[in-house]
C-alpha positions in Angstrom: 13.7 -8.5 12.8 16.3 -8.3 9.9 18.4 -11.5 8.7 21.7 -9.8 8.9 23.1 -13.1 7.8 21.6 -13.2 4.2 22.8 -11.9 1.2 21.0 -9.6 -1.2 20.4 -12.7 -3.5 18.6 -14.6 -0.6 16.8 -11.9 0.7 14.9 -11.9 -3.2 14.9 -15.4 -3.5 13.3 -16.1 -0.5 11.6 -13.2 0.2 10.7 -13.1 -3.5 9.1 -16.3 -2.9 6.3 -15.6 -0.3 6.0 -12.6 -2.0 4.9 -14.2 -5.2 3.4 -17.4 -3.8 0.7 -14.5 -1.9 0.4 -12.3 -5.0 -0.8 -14.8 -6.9 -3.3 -15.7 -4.4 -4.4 -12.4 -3.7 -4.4 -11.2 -7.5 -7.0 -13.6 -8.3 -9.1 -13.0 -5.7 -9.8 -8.8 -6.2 -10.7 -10.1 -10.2 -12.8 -13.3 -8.5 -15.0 -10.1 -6.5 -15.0 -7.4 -9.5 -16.3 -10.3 -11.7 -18.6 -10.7 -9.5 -19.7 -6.8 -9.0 -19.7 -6.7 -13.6 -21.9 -9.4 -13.8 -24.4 -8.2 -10.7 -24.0 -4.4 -11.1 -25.0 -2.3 -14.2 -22.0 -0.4 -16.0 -23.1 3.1 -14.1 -23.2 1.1 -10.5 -19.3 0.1 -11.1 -18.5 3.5 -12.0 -20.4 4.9 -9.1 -19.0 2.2 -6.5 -15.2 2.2 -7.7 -15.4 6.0 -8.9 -16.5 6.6 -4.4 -13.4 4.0 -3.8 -10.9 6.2 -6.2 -12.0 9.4 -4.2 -11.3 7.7 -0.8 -8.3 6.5 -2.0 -7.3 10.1 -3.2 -8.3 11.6 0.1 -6.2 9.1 2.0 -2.3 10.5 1.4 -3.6 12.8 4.3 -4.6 9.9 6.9 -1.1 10.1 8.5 0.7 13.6 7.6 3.5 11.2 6.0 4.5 9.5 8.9 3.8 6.1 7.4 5.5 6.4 5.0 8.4 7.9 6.6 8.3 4.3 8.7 9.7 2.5 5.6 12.7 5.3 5.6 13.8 5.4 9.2 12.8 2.3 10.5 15.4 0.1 8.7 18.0 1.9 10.4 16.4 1.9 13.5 15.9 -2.0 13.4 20.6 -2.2 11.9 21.3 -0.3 15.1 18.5 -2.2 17.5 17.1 0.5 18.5 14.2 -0.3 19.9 13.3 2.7 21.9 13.3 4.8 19.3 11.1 2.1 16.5 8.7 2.1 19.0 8.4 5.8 20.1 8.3 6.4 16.2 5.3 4.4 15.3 3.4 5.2 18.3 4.0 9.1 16.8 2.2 7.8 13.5 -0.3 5.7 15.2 -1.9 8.7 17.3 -1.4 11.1 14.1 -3.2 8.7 11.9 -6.0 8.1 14.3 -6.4 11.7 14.3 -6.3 12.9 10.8 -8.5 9.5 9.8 -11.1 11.0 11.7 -11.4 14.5 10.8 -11.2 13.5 7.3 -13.7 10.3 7.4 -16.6 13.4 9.4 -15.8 15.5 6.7 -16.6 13.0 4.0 -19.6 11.5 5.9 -20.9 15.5 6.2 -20.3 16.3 3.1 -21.9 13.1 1.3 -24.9 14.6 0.3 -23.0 17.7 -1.8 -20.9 15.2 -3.3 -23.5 12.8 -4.3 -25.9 16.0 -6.1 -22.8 18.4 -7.0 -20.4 15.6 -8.3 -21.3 12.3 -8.8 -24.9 13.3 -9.8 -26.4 10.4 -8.2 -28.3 9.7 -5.4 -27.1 6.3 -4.6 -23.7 7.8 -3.8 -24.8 9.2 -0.8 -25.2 6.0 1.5 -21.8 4.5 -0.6 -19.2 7.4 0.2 -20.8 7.0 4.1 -20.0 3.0 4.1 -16.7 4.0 2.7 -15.8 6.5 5.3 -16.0 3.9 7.7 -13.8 1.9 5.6 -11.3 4.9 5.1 -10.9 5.1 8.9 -10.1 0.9 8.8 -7.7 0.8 6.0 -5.4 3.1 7.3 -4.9 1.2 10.3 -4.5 -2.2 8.6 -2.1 -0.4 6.4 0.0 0.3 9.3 0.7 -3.2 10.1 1.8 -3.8 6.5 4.4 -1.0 6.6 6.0 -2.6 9.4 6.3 -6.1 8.3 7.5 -4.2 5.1 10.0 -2.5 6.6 11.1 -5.4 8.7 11.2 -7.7 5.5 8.6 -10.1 6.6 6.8 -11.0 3.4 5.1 -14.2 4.9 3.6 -11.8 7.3 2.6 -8.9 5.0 1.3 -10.9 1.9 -0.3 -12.8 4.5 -2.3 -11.0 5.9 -3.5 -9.2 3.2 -4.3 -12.7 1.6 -6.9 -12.8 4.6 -8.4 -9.8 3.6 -8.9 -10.0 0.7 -10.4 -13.5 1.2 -12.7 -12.3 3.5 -14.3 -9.8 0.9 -14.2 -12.4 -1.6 -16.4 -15.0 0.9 -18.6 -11.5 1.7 -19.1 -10.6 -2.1 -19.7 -14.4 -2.8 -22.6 -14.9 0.1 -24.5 -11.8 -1.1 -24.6 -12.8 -4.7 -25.5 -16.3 -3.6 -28.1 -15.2 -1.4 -29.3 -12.4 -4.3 -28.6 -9.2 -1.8 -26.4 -7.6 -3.6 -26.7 -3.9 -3.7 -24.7 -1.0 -4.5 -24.6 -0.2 -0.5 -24.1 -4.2 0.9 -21.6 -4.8 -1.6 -19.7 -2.3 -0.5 -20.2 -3.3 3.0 -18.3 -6.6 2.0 -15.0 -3.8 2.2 -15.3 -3.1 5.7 -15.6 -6.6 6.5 -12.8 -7.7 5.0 -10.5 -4.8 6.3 -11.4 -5.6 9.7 -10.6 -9.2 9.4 -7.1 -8.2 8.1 -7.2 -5.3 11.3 -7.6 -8.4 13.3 -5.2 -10.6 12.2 -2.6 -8.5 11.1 -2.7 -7.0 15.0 -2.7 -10.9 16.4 0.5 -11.3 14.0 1.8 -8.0 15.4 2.2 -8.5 18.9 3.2 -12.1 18.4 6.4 -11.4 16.3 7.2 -8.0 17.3 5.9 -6.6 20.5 6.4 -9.5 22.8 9.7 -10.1 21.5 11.1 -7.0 20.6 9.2 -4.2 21.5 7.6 -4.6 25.3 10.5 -3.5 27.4 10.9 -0.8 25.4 10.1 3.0 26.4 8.4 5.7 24.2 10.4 8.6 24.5 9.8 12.1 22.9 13.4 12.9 20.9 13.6 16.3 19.6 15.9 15.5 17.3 14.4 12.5 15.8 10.6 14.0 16.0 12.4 17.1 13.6 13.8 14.5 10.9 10.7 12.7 10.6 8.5 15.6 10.3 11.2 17.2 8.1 10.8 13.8 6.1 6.8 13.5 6.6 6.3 16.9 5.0 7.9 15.8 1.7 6.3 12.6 1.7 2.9 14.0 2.2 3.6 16.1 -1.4 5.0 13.0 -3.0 2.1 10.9 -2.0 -0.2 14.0 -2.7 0.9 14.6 -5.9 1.4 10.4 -6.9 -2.1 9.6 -5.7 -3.8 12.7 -7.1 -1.5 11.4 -10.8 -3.3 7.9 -10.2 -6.5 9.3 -9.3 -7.3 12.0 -11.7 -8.3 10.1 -14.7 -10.9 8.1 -12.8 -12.5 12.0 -11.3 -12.1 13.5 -14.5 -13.9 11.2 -16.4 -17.0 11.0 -13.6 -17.2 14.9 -14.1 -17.3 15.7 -17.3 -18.3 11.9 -18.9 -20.1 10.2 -16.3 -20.4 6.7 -14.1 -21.0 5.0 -17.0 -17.5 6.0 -18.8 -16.4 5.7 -15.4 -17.1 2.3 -15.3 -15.7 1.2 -18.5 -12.7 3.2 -17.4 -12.3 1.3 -13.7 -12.5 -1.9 -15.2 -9.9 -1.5 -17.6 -7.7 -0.3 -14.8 -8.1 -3.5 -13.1 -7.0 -5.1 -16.6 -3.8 -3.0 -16.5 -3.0 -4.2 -13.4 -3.0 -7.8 -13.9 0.9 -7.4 -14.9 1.4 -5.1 -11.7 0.3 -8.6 -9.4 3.5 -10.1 -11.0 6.1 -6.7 -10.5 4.7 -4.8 -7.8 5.5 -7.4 -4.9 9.2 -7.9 -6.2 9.8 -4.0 -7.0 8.0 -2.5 -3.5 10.2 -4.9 -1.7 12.9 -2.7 -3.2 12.2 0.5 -0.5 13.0 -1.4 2.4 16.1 -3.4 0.6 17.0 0.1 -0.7 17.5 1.8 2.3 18.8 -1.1 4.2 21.8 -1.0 1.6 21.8 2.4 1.7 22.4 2.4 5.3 25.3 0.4 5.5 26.6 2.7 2.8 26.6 -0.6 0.2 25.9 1.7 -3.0 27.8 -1.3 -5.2 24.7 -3.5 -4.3 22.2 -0.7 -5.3 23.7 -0.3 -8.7 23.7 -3.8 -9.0 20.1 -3.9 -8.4 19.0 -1.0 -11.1 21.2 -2.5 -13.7 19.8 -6.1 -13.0 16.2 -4.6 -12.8 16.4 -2.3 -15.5 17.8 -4.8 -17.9 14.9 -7.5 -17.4 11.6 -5.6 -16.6 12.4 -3.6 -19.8 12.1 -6.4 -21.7 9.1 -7.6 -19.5 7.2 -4.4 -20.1 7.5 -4.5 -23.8 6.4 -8.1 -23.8 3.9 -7.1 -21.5 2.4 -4.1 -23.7 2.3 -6.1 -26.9 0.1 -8.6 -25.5 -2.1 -6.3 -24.0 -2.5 -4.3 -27.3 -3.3 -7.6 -29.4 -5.6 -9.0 -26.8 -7.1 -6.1 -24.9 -10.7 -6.3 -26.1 -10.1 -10.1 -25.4 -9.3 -9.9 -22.1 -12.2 -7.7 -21.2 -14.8 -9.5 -22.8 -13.7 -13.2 -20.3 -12.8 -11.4 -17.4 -16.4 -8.8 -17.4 -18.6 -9.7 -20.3 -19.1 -8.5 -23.4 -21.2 -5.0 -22.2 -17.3 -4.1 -21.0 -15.9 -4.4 -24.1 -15.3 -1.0 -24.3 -12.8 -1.6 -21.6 -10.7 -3.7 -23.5 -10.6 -1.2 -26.0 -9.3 1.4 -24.0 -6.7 -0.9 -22.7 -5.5 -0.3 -26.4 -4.2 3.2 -25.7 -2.1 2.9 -23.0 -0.8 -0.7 -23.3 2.7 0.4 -25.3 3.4 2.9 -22.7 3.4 0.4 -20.0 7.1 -0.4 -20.1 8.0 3.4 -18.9 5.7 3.0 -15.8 7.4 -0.4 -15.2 10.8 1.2 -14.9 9.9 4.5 -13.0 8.5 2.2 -10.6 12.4 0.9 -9.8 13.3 4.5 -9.9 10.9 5.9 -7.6 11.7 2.9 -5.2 15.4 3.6 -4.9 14.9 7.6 -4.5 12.9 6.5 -2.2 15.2 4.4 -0.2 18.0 6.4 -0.5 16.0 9.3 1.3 15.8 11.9 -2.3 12.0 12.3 -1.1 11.9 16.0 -2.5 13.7 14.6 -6.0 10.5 12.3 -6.4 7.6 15.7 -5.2 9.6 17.6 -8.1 9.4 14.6 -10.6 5.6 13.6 -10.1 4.7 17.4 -10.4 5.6 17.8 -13.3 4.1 14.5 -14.4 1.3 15.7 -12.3 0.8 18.8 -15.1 1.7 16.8 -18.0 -1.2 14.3 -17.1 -3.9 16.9 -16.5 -3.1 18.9 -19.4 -3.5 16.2 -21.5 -6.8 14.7 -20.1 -8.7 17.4 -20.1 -7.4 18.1 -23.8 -7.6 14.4 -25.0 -11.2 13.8 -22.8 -12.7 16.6 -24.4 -11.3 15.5 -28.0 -11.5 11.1 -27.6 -13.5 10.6 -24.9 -13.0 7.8 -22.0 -10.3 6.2 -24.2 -8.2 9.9 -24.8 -8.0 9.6 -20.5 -5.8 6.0 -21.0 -3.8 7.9 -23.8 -3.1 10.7 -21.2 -2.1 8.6 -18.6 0.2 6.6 -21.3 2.1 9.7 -22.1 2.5 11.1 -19.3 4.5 7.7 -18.1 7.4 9.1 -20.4 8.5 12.8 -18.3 8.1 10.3 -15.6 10.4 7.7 -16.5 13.2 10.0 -18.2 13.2 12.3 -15.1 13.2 9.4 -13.1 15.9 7.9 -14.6 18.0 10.9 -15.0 17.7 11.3 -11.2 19.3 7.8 -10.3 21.8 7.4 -13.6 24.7 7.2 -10.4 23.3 3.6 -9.9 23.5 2.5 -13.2 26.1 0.9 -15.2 24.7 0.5 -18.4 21.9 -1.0 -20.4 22.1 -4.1 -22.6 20.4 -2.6 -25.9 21.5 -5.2 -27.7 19.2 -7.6 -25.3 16.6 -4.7 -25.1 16.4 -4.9 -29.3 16.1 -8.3 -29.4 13.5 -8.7 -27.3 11.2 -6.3 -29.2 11.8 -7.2 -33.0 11.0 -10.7 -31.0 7.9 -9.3 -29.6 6.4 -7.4 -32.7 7.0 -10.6 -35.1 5.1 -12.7 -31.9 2.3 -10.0 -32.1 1.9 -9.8 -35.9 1.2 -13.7 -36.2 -0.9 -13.5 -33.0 -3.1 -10.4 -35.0 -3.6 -12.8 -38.0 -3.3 -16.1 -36.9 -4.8 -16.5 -33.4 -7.4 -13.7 -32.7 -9.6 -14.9 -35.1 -10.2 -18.0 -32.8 -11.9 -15.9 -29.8 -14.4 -15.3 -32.2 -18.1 -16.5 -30.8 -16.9 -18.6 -28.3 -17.8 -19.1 -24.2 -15.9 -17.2 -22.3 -14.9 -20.3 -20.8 -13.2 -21.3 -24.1 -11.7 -18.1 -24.6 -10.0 -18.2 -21.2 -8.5 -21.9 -22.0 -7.6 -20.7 -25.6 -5.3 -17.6 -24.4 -3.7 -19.2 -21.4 -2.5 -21.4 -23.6 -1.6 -19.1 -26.2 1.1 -17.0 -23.6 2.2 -20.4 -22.6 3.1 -21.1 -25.9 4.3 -17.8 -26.7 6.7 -17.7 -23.9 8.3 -20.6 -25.5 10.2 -18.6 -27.7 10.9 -15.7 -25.8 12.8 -18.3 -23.4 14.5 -20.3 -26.4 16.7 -16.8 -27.8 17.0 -15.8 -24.2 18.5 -18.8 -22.6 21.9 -17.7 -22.7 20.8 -14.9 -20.9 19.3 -16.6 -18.2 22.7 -18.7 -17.4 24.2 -14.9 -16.9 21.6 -14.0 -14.6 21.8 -16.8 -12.6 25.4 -16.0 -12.7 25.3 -12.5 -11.4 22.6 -14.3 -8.4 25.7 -16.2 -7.5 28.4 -13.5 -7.6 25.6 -11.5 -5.4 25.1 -14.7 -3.0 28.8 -14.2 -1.8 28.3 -12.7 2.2 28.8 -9.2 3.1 
């Protein structure tokens, strides 16, 4: 399953490269579909419909008891040492646990639909939505296992892949329903189970292809004492981690429902999917870390690991401040071409959090290598107290700034993150280029004062069409000079890509 054969180097480049050549596939297409939804839906209808989806996604750290996530821990080592007795006795333990714990929790939700659509959503129309999305809470978590697995193995032509199809799918769905003019609150979300059980399909097709035939049909499931204690042991710590990071990426979204209502909520869910565009470009190349991680980690290869941090630390720094300054200047921008001008407001909010950016950018590489090097109870103890730090201040900032004092919670509660973070993995780095760092951001303020002055006043009363023209080309123009005073520094890091290129 592994390339033992490549090098760290070509395990990002090539990796790197279905990875990216599928994110920016699939990015588009979740925008192509909420377009869609902001243009047919009223503000209050998105905030119901991806206000349902953040509480199923809150819900769904219990689907498995941790034992997906443990997958991306043990399985590495499982798949170094060929043992394929105990891969497969180890997902069929998280395949019956997940079908288990996906039910109870998807009746539960389906009962309870009618409380939550009186008592906390205040609408009626919730009712039939959280009941399509129970179905679809059942589906996901077994598409998701599939990912993990081609995740864990390093197949990124198979993981982005599939997911591609999905997402696809709920694009062609979303499209034929506005076409057609059926597009409800309760068909649109239909369009999510369709797509999810396209990617079940083919993700399963791809499955026993390129794993069970070859690797996995001969071999036994066995019940290992031993092994069924470290996984649990490991399970139970990622089932607070994942509780505790999906509750710290949920919360906003629930607190603004309850005490502001679908309508902030909507505002508020679009501008999350605004945030995010930058996360289509990191998230592929940084979650491919875990399995990378722990490969290293493994074989005991800690050199390569600080290698890695110092490399990633040193660039993505630099990208998040870039990053954030753009998002500041052009925030309202962005909202108005991507969801019309009645979601404005979403830009605006986009205001407040875009500086902070940068910190989630880097905790992101810290999480993934406390991750991969097993320090799963390091990471519960971090995103507590980040957890606390970010419902403190939304329910102080909410109450005092409304839907855009949420985004400044969430902003500032990126920093504990980071610094703890960081503090926990400083034994894997070896320094950071300030000088490069400094640069970079007296670069990035001068780029964002002429862009205030001399190119916003352009997107004034034009199409959106216009507007979408006028600011691709204005970051392709601004990247000019970013890659003009940092050429030099691309020759090094090509160089330290060659010195990590030499075989194990």
């Amino acid at each position: 399953m592994l390339n033992h054969s490549e090098s760290l180097a070509e395990k990002f480049i090539k990796k790197g490269f279905w990875l990216y050549l599928f994110s920016f596939l699939v990015g588009p297409l979740g925008y192509v579909v909420k377009i869609i939804l902001s243009g047919d839906l009223s503000v209050d209808e998105i905030g119901l419909l991806y206000g349902v989806l953040s509480l199923v996604g809150l819900l769904s750290v219990y689907h498995d008891l941790g034992l997906t996530e443990s997958l991306n821990f043990f399985l590495p080592k499982f798949i170094v040492q060929k043992d394929w007795t105990r891969f497969k006795s180890l997902v069929m333990y998280s395949v019956g646990a997940q079908v288990i714990t996906s039910t109870i929790i998807g009746l539960i939700l389906f009962v309870s639909s009618w409380y939550l659509a009186e008592h906390y959503f205040r609408s009626s129309e919730a009712v039939g939505v959280i009941q399509v999305f129970c179905l679809f809470f059942f589906g996901i978590n077994i598409h998701s296992m599939n990912m993990t697995i081609f995740g864990v193995s390093q197949n990124t032509k198979l993981q982005k892949g599939t997911e591609f199809l999905r997402m696809l799918f709920v694009v062609f769905f979303t499209l034929g329903l506005y076409l057609m003019n059926q597009g409800n609150l309760i068909t649109y979300a239909w369009t999510w189970i369709g797509g999810v059980a396209v990617g079940i399909l083919f993700g399963s097709i791809f499955m026993y292809r390129s794993y069970y035939l070859p690797y996995l049909r001969d071999a036994d499931i066995i019940y290992d004492k031993e092994l069924v204690r470290k996984v649990i042991k490991y399970a139970l710590w990622v089932v607070l981690a994942a509780n505790v990071w999906w509750i710290l990426g949920q919360v906003d979204m629930q607190l603004i429902i309850y005490f502001l209502g679908t309508r902030d909520a909507g505002y508020y869910t679009n501008y999350l999917s605004i945030i995010g565009i930058p996360f289509i470009i990191i998230t592929p190349i940084i979650g491919f870390l875990f399995p990378v991680i722990s490969e290293l980690h493994g074989k005991g290869d800690e050199e390569k690991i600080i290698a890695i941090k110092t490399l990633f630390y040193k660039y993505f720094a630099v990208i998040g401040i870039i990053t954030g300054m753009f998002m500041f200047i052009f925030g309202p921008t962005i909202a108005s071409i991507l969801f019309g001008e009645k979601f404005l407001m979403s830009g605006v909010i986009l205001q407040y959090s875009a500086f902070f950016i940068v910190c989630n950018f880097l905790l992101q590489i810290n999480f993934q290598i406390l991750a991969g090097v097993g320090r799963i109870q390091e990471r519960v103890k971090i995103l507590g107290v980040g957890l606390l730090f970010n419902v403190i201040l939304n329910l102080i900032l909410i109450r005092l700034y409304g839907v855009v004092g949420s985004a400044l919670a969430v902003g500032l509660s990126w920093i504990p993150l980071w610094y703890l973070s960081d503090r926990a993995t400083r034994m894997y780095s070896n320094g950071f280029d300030m000088i490069f760092f400094i640069k970079n951001l007296m670069l990035s303020i001068i780029m964002g004062i002429l862009a205030h002055y001399f190119i916003l006043p352009f997107f004034v009363d034009i199409s959106r069409v216009s507007a979408l023209i006028l600011l691709m080309g204005t970051m392709i123009v601004a990247a000019l000079p970013f890659l003009f005073v940092n050429l030099q520094e691309w020759k090094l890091f090509l160089g330290e890509l060659r010195k990590l290129r030499k075989k194990n």
